[in-house]
C-alpha positions as CSV (number, residue, x, y, z in Angstrom):
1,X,-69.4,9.1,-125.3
2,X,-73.3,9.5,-125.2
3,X,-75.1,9.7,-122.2
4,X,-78.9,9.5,-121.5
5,X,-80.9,10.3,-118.7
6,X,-84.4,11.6,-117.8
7,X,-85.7,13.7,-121.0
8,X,-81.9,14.7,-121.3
9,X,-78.9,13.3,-123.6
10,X,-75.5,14.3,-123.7
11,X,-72.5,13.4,-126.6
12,X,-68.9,14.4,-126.2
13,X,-68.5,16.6,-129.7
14,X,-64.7,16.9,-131.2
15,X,-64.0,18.7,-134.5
16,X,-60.6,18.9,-136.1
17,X,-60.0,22.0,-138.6
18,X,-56.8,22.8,-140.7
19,X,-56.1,26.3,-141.4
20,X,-54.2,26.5,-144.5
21,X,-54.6,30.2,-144.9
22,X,-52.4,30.7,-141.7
23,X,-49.3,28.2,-143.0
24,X,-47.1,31.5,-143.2
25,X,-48.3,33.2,-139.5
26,X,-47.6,32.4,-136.0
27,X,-51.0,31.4,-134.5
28,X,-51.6,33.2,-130.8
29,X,-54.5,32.1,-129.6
30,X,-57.9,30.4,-130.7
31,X,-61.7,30.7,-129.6
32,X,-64.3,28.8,-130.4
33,X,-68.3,29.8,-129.7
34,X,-71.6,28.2,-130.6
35,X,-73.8,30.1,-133.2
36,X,-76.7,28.2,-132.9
37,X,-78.0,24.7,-132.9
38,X,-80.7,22.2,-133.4
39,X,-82.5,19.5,-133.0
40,X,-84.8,17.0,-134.9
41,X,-86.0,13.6,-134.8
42,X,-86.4,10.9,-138.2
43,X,-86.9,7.9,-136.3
44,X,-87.7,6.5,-133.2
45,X,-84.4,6.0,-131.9
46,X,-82.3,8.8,-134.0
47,X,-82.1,12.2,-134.3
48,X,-79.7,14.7,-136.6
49,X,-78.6,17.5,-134.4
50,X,-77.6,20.8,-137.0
51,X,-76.5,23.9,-136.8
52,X,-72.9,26.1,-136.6
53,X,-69.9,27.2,-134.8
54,X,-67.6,29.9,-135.0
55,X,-63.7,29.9,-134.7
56,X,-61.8,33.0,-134.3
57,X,-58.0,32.9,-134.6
58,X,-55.6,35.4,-132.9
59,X,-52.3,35.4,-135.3
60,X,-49.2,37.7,-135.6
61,X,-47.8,38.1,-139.2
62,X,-44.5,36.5,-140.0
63,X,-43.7,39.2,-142.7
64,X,-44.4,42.5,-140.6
65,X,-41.8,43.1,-138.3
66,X,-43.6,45.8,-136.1
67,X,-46.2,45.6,-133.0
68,X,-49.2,46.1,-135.4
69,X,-48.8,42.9,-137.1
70,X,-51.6,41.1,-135.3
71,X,-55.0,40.0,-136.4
72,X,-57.6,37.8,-136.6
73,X,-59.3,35.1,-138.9
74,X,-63.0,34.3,-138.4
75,X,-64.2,30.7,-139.6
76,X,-68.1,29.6,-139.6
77,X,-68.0,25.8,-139.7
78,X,-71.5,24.0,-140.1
79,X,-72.2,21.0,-138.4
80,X,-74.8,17.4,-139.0
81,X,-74.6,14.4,-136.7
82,X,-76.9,12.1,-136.2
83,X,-77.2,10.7,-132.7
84,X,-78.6,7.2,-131.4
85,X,-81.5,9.3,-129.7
86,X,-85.2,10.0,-130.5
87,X,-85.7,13.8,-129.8
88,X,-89.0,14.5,-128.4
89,X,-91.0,17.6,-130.7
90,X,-90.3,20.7,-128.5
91,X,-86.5,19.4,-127.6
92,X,-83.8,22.0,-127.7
93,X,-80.0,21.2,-128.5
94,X,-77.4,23.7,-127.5
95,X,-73.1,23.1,-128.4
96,X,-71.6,24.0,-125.4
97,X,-67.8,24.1,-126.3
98,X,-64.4,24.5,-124.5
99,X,-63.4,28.0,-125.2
100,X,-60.1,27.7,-125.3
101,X,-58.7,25.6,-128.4
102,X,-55.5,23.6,-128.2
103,X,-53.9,24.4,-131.8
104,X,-50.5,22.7,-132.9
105,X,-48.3,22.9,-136.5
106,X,-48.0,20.5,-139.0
107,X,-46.2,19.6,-142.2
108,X,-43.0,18.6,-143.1
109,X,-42.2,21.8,-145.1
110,X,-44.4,25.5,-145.4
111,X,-45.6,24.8,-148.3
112,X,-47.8,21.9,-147.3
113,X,-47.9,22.5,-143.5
114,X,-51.6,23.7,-141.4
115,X,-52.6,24.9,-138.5
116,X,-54.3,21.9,-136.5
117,X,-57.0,23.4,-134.5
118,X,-58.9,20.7,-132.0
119,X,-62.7,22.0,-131.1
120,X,-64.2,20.2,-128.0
121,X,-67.2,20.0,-126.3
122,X,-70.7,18.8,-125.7
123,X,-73.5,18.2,-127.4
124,X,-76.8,18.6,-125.0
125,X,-80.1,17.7,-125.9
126,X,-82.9,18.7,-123.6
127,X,-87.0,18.9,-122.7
128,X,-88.2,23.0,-123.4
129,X,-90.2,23.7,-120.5
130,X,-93.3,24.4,-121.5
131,X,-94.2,28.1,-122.4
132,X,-97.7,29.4,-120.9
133,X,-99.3,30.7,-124.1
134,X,-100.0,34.3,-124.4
135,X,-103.1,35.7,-123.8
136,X,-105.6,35.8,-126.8
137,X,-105.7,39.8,-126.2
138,X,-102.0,40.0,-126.7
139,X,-102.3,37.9,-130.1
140,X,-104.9,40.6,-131.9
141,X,-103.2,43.6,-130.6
142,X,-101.0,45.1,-133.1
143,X,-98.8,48.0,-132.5
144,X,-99.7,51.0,-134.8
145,X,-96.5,52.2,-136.9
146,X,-95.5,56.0,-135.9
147,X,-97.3,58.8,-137.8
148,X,-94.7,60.7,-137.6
149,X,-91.8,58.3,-139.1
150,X,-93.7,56.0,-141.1
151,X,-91.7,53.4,-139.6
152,X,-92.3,50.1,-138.0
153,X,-92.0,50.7,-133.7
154,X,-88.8,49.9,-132.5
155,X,-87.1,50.1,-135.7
156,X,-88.7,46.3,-136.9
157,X,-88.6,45.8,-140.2
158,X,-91.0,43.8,-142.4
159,X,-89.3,40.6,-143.9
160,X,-90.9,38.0,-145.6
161,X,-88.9,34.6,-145.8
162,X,-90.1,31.9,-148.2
163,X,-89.0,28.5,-147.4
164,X,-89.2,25.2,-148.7
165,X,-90.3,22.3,-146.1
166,X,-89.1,18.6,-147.6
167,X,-90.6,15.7,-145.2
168,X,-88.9,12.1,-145.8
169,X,-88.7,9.2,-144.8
170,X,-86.4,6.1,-144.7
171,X,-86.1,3.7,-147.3
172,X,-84.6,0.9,-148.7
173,X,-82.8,3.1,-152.1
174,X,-82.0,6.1,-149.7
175,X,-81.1,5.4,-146.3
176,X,-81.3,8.2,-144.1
177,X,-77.4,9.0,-143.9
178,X,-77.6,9.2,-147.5
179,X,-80.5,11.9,-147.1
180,X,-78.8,14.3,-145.1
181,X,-75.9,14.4,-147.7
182,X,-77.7,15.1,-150.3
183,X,-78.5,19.0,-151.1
184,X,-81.5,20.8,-151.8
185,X,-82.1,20.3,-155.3
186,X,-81.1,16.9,-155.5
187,X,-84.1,16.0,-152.7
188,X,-86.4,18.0,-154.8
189,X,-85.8,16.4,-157.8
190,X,-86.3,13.0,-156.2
191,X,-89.3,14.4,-154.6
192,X,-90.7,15.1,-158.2
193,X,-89.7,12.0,-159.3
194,X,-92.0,10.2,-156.3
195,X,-88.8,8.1,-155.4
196,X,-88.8,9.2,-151.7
């Protein structure tokens, strides 16, 4: 269910996952956590809301008969929705899940049986308050690496990170659902081919 109110809007979020890898182990306990999400607008009254989650699974193994048979499996799922809302330019989306995931067994035999893990929680999309900007001073002054190290203060490191910026819009041969599917090559090539 969406809800909107005053520069705010709020969407239940539920995500189903089957862990095959687990079919032979007895499941514990499972945690999900937000990684990191965003926010972005392509129409007026639409937004896709991107980012990740994380799943980590407490299981003891069926085969190992002693107390050290426990461990854990780690699962990074990505996630794209769009919503029936028009983010405004500086809005912020955070995933703010249920901890705790109810998890359940399924299959008829253990060959073709999963763990059913159900992910649930909310998807909040809100106004940044407005940062002051910092002082022009504080934009020119740079920090002088250490003579005596040769390295960057504080241990920073110097990365450089090309990326590529694709800016569509709707049309009739590619609606928009269409466009998040698709990956990055295949948007380039349309790109190049002046069809978008």
């Amino acid at each position: 269910m969406a809800e909107v109110a005053a520069n705010e809007f709020n969407q239940d979020f539920l995500d189903i996952l089957e862990l095959w890898d687990l079919n032979y182990s007895m499941v514990m306990d499972c945690r999900a956590k937000a990684c990191e999400l965003y926010v972005k607008a392509f129409s007026d009254q639409e937004s896709a809301v991107f980012g990740s989650y994380q799943l980590t699974v407490l299981y003891k193994k069926s085969y190992v008969g002693d107390d050290k048979n426990f461990a854990t499996y780690n699962v990074r799922k990505n996630i794209c929705i769009k919503i029936p809302y028009a983010a405004a330019q500086n809005a912020q989306a955070e995933l703010l899940l249920e901890p705790v995931c109810p998890f359940r067994y399924e299959g008829s035999t253990q060959k073709n049986a999963a763990w059913r893990v159900q992910i649930k929680g909310k998807i909040r999309i809100f106004r940044a308050a407005e940062e002051e900007a910092p002082k022009e001073e504080e934009c020119l002054k740079e920090e002088e690496p250490s003579p005596s190290s040769g390295e960057k203060p504080n241990g920073a490191a110097e990365m450089l990170v090309e990326s590529d910026t694709l800016q569509f819009e709707e049309n009739e041969d590619f609606p928009m659902e269409q466009l998040l599917e698709m990956d990055l090559d295949s948007l380039k090539k349309l790109k190049e081919q002046k069809k978008l």
